[in-house]
N, C-alpha and C positions, 0 to 999 in steps of 0.2 A: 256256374251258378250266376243265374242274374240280380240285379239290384237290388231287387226284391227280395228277396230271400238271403242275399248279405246283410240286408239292413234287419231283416228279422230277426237272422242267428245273432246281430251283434247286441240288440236288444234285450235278447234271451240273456246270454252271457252274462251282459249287464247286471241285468235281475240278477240272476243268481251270485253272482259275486257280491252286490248288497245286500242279499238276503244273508247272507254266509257271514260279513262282518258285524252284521246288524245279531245274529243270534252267538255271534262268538264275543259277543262287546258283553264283557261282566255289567250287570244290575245294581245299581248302589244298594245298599243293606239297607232295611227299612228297623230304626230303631223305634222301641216303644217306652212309652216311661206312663209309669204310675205314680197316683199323690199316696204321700204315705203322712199320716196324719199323727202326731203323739199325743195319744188320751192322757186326758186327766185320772189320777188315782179310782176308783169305783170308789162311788160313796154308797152308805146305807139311803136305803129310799125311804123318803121324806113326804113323799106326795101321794095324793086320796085318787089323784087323774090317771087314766092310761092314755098312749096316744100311738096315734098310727102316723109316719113320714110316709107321705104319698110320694110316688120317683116326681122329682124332681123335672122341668123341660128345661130347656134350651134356646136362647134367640140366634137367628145365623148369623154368624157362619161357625157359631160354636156349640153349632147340634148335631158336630159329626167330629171324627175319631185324629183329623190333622192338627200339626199344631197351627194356629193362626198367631204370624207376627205382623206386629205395626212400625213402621221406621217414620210415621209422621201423624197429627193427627188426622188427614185426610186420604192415606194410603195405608193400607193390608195388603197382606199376602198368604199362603196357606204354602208348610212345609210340604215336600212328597216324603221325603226320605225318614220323618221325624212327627209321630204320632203316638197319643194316647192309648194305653193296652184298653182301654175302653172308653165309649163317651163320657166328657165332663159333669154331664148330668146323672150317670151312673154311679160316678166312681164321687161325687161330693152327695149324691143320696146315701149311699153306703158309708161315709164316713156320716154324717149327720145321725143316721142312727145310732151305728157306735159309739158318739160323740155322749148323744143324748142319754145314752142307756148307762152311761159311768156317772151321771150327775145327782139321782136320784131325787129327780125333782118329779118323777111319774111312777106310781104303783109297779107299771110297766110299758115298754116301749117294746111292743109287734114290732116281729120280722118283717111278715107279709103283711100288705095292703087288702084284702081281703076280710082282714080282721075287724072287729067293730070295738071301737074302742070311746073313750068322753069327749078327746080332745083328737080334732086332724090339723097335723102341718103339713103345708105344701110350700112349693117355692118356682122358682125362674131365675135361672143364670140370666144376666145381662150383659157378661164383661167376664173372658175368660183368654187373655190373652200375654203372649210376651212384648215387650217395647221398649226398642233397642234405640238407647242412645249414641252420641258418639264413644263416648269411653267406658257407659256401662248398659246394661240390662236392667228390665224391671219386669213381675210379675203384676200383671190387674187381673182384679178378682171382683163382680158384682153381682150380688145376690138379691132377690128380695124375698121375703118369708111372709108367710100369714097364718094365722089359725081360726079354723072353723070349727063349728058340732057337725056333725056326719051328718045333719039332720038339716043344714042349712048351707047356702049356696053362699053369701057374701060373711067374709071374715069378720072377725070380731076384733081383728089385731094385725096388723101390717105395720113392718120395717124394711126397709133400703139399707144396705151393708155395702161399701166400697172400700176395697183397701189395695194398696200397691205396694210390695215388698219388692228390696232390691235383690237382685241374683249377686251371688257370689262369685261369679264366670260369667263370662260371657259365651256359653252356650246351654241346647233346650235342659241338657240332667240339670244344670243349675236354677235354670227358670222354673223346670217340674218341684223344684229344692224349694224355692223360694215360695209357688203358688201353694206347697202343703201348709208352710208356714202361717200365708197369709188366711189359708179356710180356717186354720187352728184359730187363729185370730179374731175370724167371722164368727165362728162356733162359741167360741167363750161371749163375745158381746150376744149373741142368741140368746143363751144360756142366760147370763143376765138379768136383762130385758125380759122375758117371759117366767122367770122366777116367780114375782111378784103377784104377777095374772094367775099365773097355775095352781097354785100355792096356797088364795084363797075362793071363795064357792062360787064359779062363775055365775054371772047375773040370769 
């Protein structure tokens, strides 16, 4: 066998024995965590308005399914092994409606978006993230909300929501613990805040 062809077969070999540990090397388990939110009681409904929550978007790097940590304010990172069972803009739409629908400040609050309703709220995450100190965790949560008539493109009503709740642990179940806390949070001061608006005959 010439040189050639030793250096080939050892090449070969090579390969295949990285190939071999590379596919027998266990995969870290990819955890998911969801916000779970505690509603308020259902009240009886109070309100002459219906309203449609349009889904909600996202600014990056929190418009997709990883969890994003900060260990300073000028450095992120993004979990692999540790993500959202769905986007943050999904899963705080879906509780906003629920939220909204037990407060009986609207006739009724549509499922779908499709629906034509008096009042539309939309919104944008701004700040969806964990941030770990030396000795604890925190969840940040930033939202802003608006509300429009279906019929008109610039709102009639805009707030900025920031809150930071501390985790209980220092790992992400605790931070997902902490972020449901703080949307409950965000949602009641919503709730609020557009009482007042909704409640009498918009202008």
């Amino acid at each position: 066998m010439n040189m050639r062809a030793r250096l080939f077969l050892a090449v070969a070999v090579w390969s295949i024995t990285a190939a071999g540990c590379t596919l027998s090397k266990p995969q870290p388990a990819i955890h998911h965590y969801a916000l779970a939110v505690r509603l308020p009681a259902q009240a009886p409904s109070r309100g002459k308005l219906s309203l449609v929550v349009r889904p909600l978007t996202a600014r990056d790097p929190y418009d997709q399914e990883r969890l994003v940590y900060r260990t300073s304010p000028y450095a992120f990172d993004l979990y692999n092994a540790h993500r959202w069972a769905s986007s943050p803009a999904e899963q705080v739409t879906h509780w906003t409606r629920r939220y909204l629908q037990t407060t009986g400040l609207f006739s009724q609050v549509f499922p779908t978006t499709d629906s034509t309703a008096d009042v539309v709220l939309g919104g944008v995450i701004r700040q969806c993230e964990e941030i770990d100190h030396d000795t604890t965790w925190e969840a940040a949560l930033s939202i802003d909300f608006w509300l429009t008539r279906p019929t008109d493109l610039a709102p009639f009503w805009f707030q900025s929501y920031t809150i930071t709740t501390s985790a209980s642990r220092r790992n992400p179940e605790a931070v997902a613990e902490a972020m449901s806390h703080g949307l409950a949070d965000v949602l009641q001061r919503l709730t609020t805040d557009i009482s007042p608006i909704v409640m009498t005959p918009l202008p």
